[in-house]
C-alpha positions as CSV (number, residue, x, y, z in Angstrom):
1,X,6.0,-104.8,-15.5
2,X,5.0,-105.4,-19.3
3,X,6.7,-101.9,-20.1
4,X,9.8,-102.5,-18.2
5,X,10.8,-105.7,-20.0
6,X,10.1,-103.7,-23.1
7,X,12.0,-100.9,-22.0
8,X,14.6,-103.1,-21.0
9,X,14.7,-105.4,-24.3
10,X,14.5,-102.0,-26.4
11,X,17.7,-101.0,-24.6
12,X,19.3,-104.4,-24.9
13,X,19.1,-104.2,-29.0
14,X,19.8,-100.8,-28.9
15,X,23.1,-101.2,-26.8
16,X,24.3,-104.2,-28.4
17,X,22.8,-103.8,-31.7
18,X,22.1,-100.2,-32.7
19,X,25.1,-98.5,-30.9
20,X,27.6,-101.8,-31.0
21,X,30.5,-101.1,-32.9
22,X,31.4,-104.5,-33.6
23,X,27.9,-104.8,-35.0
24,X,27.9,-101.5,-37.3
25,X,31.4,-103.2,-38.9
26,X,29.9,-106.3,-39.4
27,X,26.8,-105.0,-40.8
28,X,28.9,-102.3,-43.5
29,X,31.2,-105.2,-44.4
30,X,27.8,-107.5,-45.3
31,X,26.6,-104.5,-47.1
32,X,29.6,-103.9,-49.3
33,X,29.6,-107.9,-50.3
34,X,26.4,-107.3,-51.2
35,X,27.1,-104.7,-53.8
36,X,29.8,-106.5,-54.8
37,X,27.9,-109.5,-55.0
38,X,25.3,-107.8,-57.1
39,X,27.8,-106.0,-59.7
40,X,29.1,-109.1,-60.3
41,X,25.5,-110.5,-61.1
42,X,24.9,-107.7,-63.7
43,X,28.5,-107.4,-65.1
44,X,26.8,-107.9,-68.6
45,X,25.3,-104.5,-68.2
46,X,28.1,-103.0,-67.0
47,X,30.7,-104.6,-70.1
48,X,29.7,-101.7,-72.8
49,X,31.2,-99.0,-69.8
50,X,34.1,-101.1,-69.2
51,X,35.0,-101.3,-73.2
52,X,34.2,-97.4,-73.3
53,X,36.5,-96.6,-70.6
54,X,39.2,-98.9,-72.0
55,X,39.5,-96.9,-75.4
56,X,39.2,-93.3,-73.7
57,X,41.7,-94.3,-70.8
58,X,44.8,-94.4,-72.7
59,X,44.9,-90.7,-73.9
60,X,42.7,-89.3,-70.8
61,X,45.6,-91.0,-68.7
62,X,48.8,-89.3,-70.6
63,X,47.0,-85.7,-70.3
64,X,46.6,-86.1,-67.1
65,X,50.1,-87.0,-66.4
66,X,51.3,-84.0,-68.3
67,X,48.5,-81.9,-67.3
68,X,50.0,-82.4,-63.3
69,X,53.4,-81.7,-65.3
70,X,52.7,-78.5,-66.6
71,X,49.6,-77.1,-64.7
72,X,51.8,-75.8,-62.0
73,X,53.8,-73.2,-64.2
74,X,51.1,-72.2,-66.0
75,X,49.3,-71.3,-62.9
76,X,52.1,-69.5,-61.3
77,X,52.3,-67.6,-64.3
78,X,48.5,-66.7,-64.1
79,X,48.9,-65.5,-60.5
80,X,52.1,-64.0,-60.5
81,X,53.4,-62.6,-63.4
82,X,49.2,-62.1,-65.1
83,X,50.0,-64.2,-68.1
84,X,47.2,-65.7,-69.9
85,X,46.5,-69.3,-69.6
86,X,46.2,-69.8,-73.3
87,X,49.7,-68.1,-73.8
88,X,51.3,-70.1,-71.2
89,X,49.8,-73.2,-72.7
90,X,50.7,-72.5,-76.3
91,X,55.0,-71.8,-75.2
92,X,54.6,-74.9,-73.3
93,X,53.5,-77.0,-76.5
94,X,55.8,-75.4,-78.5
95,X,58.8,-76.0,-76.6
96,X,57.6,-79.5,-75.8
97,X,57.2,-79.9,-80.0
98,X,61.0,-78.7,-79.7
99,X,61.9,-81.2,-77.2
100,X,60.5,-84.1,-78.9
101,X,62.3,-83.2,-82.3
102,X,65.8,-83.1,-80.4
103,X,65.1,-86.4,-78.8
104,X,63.8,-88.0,-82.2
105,X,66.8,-86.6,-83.9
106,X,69.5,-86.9,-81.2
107,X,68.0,-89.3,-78.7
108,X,66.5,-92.2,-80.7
109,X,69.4,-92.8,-83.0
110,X,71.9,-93.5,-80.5
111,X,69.7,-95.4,-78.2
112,X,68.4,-97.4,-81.4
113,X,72.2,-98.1,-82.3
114,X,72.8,-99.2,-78.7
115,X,70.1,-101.5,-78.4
116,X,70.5,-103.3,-82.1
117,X,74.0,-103.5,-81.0
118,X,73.4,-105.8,-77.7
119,X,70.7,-107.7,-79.7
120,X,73.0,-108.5,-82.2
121,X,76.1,-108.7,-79.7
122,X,74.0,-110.5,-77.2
123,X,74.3,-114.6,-78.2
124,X,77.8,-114.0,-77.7
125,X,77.6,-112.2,-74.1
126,X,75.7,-115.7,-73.2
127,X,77.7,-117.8,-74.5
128,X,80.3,-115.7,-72.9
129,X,78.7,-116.1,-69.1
130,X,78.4,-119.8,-69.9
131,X,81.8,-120.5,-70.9
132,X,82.6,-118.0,-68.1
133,X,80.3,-120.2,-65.7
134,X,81.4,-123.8,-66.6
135,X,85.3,-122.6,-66.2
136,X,84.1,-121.7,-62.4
137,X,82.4,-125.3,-62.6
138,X,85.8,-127.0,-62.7
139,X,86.9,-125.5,-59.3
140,X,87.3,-128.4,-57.3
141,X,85.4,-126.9,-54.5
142,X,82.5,-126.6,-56.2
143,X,81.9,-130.4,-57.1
144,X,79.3,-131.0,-55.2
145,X,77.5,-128.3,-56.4
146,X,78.5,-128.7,-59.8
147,X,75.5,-131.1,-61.2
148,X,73.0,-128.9,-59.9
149,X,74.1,-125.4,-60.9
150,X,75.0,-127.0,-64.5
151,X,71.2,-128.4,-64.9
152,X,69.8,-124.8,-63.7
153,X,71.9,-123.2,-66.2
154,X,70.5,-125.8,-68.9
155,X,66.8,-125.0,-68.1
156,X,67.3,-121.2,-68.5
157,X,68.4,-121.7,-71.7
158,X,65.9,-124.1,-72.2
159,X,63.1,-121.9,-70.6
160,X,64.3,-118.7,-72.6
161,X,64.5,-120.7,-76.1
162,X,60.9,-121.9,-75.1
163,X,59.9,-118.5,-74.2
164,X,61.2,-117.0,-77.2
165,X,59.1,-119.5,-79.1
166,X,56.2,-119.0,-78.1
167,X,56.4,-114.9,-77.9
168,X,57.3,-115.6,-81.6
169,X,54.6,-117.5,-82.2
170,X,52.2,-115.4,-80.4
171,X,53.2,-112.2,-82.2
172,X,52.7,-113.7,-85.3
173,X,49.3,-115.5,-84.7
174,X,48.0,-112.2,-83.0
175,X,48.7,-109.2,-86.4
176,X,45.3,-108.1,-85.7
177,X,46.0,-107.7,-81.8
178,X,49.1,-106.2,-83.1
179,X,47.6,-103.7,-85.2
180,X,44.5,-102.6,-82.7
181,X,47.7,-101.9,-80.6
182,X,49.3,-99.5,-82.7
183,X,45.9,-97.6,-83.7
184,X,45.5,-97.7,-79.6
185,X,48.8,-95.6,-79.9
186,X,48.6,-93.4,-82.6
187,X,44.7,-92.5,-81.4
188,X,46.1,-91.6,-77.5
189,X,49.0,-89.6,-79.2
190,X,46.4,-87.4,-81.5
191,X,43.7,-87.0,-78.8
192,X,45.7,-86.3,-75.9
193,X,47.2,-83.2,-76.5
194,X,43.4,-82.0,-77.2
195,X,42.3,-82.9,-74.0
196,X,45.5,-81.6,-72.5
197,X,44.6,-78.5,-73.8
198,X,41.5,-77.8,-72.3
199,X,42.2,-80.0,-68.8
200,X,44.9,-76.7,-68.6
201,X,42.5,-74.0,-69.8
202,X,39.5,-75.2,-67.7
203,X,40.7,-77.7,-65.2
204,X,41.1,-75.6,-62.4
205,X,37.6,-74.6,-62.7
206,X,36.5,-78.5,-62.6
207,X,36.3,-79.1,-58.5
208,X,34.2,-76.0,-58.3
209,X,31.7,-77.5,-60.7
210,X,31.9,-80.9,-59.5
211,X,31.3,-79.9,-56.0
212,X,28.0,-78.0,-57.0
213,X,26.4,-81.6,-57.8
214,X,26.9,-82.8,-53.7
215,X,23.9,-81.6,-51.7
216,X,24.7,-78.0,-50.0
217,X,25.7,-78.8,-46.5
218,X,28.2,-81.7,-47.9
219,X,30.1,-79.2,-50.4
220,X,32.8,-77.7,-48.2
221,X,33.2,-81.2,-47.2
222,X,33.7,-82.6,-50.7
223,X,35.4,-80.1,-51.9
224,X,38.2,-80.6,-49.5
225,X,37.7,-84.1,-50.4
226,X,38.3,-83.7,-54.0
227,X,41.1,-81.4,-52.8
228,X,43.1,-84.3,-51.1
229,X,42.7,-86.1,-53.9
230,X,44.0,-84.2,-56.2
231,X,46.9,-83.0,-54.3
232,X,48.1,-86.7,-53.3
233,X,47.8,-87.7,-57.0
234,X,49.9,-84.6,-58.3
235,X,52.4,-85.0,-55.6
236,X,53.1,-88.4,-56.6
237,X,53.0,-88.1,-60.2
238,X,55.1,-85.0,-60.0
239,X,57.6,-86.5,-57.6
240,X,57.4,-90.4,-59.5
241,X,58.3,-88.6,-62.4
242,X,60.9,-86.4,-61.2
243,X,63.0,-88.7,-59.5
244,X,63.0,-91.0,-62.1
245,X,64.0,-88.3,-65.2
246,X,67.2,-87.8,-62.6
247,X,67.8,-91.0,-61.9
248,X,68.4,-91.3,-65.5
249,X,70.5,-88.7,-66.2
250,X,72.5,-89.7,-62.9
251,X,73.3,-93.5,-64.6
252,X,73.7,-92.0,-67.6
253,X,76.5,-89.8,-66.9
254,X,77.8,-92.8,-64.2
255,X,78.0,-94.9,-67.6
256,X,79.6,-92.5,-70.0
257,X,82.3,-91.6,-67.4
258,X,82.8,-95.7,-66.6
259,X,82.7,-96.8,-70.6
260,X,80.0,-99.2,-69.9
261,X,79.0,-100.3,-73.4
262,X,75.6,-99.8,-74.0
263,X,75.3,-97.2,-71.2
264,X,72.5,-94.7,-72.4
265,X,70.0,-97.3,-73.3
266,X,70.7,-98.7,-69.8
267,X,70.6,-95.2,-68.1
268,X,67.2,-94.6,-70.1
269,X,65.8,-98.4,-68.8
270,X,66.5,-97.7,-65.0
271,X,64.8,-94.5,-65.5
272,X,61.6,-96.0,-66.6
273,X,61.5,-98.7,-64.2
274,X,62.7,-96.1,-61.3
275,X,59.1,-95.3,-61.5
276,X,58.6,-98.5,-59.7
277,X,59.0,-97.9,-56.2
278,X,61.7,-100.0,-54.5
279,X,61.8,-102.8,-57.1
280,X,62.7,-100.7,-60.3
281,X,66.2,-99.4,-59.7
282,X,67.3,-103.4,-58.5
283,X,65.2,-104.6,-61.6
284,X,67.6,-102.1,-64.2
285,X,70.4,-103.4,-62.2
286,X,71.0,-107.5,-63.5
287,X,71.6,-106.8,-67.1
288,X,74.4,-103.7,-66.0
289,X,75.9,-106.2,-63.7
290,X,75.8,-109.1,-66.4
291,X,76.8,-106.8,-69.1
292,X,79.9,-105.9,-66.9
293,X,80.9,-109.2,-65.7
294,X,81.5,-109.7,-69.3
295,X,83.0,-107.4,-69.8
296,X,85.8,-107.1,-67.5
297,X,86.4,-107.6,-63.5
298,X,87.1,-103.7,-63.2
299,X,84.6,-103.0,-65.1
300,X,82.2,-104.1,-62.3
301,X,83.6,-103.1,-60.0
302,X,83.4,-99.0,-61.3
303,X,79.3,-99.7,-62.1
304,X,78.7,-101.2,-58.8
305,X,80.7,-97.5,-57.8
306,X,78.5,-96.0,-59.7
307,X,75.2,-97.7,-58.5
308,X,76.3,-96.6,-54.8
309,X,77.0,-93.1,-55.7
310,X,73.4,-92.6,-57.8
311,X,71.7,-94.2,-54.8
312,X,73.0,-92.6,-52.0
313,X,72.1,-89.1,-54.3
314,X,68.3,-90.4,-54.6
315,X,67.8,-91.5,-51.4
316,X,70.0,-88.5,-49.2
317,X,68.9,-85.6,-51.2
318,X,66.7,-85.9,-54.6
319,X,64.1,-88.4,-53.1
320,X,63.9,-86.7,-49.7
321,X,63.6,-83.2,-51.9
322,X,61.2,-84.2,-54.2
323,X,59.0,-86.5,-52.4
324,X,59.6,-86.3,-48.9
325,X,56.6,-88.0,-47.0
326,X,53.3,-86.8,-49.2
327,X,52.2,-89.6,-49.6
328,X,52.0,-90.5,-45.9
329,X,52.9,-94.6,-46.8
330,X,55.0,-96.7,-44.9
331,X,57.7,-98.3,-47.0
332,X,56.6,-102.0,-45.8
333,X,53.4,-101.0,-46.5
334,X,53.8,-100.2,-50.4
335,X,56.2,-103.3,-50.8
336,X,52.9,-105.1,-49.9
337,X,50.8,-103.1,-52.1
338,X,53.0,-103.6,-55.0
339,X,53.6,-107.3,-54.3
340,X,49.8,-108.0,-53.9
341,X,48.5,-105.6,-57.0
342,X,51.2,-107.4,-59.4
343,X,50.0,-110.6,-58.4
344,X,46.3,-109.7,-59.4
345,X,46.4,-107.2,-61.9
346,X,50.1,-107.4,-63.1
347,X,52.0,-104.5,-64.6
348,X,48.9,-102.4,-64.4
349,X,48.6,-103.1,-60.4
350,X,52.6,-101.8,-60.7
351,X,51.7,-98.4,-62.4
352,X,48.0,-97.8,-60.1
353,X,48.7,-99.7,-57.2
354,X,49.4,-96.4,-55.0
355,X,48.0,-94.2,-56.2
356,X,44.6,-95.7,-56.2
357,X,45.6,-97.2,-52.6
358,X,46.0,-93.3,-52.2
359,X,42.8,-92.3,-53.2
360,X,41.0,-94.8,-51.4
361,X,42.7,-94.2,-48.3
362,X,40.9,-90.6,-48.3
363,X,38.1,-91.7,-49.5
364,X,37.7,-94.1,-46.4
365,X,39.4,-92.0,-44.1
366,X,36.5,-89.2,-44.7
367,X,33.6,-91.5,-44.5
368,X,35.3,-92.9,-41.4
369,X,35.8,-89.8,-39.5
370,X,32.4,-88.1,-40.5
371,X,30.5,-92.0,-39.4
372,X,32.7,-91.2,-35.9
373,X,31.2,-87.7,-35.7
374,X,28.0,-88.6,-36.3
375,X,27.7,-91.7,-34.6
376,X,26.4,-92.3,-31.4
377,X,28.3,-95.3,-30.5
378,X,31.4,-92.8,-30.0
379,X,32.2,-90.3,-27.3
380,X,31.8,-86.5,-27.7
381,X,35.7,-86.1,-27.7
382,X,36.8,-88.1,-30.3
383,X,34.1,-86.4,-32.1
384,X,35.9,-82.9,-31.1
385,X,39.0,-84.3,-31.6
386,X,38.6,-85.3,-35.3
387,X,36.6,-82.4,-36.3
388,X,39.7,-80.4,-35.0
389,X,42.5,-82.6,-36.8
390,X,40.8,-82.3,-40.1
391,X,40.4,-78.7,-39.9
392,X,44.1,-78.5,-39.1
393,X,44.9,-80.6,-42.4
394,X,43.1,-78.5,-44.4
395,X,44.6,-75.7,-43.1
396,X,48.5,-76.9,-44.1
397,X,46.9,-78.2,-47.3
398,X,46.1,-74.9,-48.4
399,X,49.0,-73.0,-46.6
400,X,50.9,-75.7,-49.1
């Protein structure tokens, strides 16, 4: 009797304890609080990393975005035509010397006369839209409106003056902020090209040496992991990257061909904030559309042409071409992810949002899948079934 109650109670906490999935979530999610809870206990110890990693991330970060740049040539290079890595990597600084001369020389002068131009030129676009604005006021069908849209427009100017103000005062109360900056910059512009140097002369031999550190039967499965994630971040940046640089040129050329003033330095700001998914392209968009309302009526009219002609380009053919569906993300789903990282972590949460959310989504995808085939609290077949579906990723990621 005595052993069958203890036979029974041993399966009762086994069942709904040991082998409860519910249970095994809860208890993982406790667990990670935990460590959470404890990091943030010791974060005095942990300070000295986070400053160390803060001055080496700046110029680590631009290699690496260059490294995923060039790395592909020079390797195809290396495999098909036998060219030395060093070689390859020495034309490629060269001509990227080359490139940054031309755009210093070429480049920089006109976009520095565009932009002192709508600084200087700017007080009188406003006062241009608010003159334009209060002649639309007198419309007798907008009286009842009229109070309110004429307060709105008095708080932005009074909100930009304030703002104005204060960065003012800021940027003069902060020189020594100001000049840790620019020694930030000039230090990631010296050291980066060194550690671009040897992340393309070595780095393909970094995930074999990394791997070696995981315990022998978990290396093929690392090394895949470590695979993924570098594939998914080179896709992105590669593709981020591309798109935007045409996206560029495409507004660029829309402008020249329209006579919007100040088209290049507009053309060059929509291709920087192209690199913001979704929001970046609408972002670029207000000043071209207030720059053209003041312009003239037609003049609006052929960049709102032009905005419909460069989208339908990137989202028909150059993003489809260029990024397709690597990254596997659903487009409500990074709206969300760049909405929720600005919040927290502002422009940064921008810039890493997805790709981190990228990384982290293979990273818990693996330990998912290899808990479910090890597990006893699931069935054999799904076992089977994701042992089989990961070998068939891997498969297409190296056929790719």
């Amino acid at each position: 009797m005595d052993y069958k109650r203890n036979h029974r109670g041993g399966t009762v906490f086994k069942k709904w304890f040991l082998n409860n999935r519910f249970s095994i979530v809860l208890l993982n999610i406790l667990l990670f609080l935990l460590i959470i809870w404890v990091f943030n206990k010791i974060s005095f110890v942990l300070n000295p990393a986070w400053v160390f990693f803060s001055a080496v991330l700046p110029p680590l970060l631009l290699a690496v975005i260059q490294y995923y740049i060039m790395n592909p040539l020079v390797d195809w290079l290396e495999r098909k035509a036998r060219v030395p890595r060093v070689l390859t990597i020495v034309v490629l600084f060269l001509f990227v010397i080359v490139v940054l001369i031309w755009i210093i020389n070429i480049l920089v002068p006109i976009v520095q006369n565009q932009i002192n131009s709508l600084i200087k030129n700017w007080p009188h676009i406003w006062n241009d839209a608010v003159n334009a604005t209060q002649n639309a006021l007198n419309d007798p069908r907008l009286h009842p409106v009229r109070g309110s849209i004429k307060n709105m427009i008095d708080n932005t100017q009074k909100t930009l003056f304030k703002s104005g103000q204060s960065a003012i005062n800021t940027t003069l109360g902060n020189i020594s902020s100001a000049v840790s900056i620019i020694t930030m910059v000039v230090m990631t512009l010296i050291t980066a090209p060194f550690i671009l140097f040897f992340m393309l002369k070595d780095g393909h031999q970094l995930r074999p040496y990394i791997t070696k550190f995981a315990p022998e039967k978990w290396q093929p499965s690392f090394s895949k992991l470590l695979y993924d994630i570098n594939y998914a971040l080179a896709s992105y940046i590669r593709g981020q990257i591309t798109v935007a640089f045409w996206v560029g040129v495409m507004f660029a050329i829309g402008y020249s061909v329209v006579g919007l003033p100040y088209g290049t330095a507009l053309a060059i700001l929509a291709g920087f904030l192209n690199l913001i998914p979704y929001f970046g392209t609408p972002i670029a968009l207000i000043p071209v559309i207030v720059i053209a309302i003041m312009t003239s009526g037609s003049m609006l009219v052929k960049v709102l042409v032009v905005f419909v002609i460069e989208q339908t380009i990137e989202t028909r053919v150059l993003s489809p071409l260029v990024m397709g569906n690597k990254m596997a993300m659903h487009p409500v789903t990074t709206i969300l992810l760049l909405i929720g990282a600005s919040s927290v972590w502002g422009l940064w949460g921008v810039i890493f949002g997805i790709p981190i959310y990228a990384i982290l989504k293979i990273i818990v995808s693996r330990v998912y899948n290899y808990y479910r085939r090890e597990s006893e609290i699931f069935s054999e077949t799904d076992a089977a079934s994701l042992t089989t579906g990961d070998a068939d990723k891997t498969t297409k990621n190296t056929a790719k």
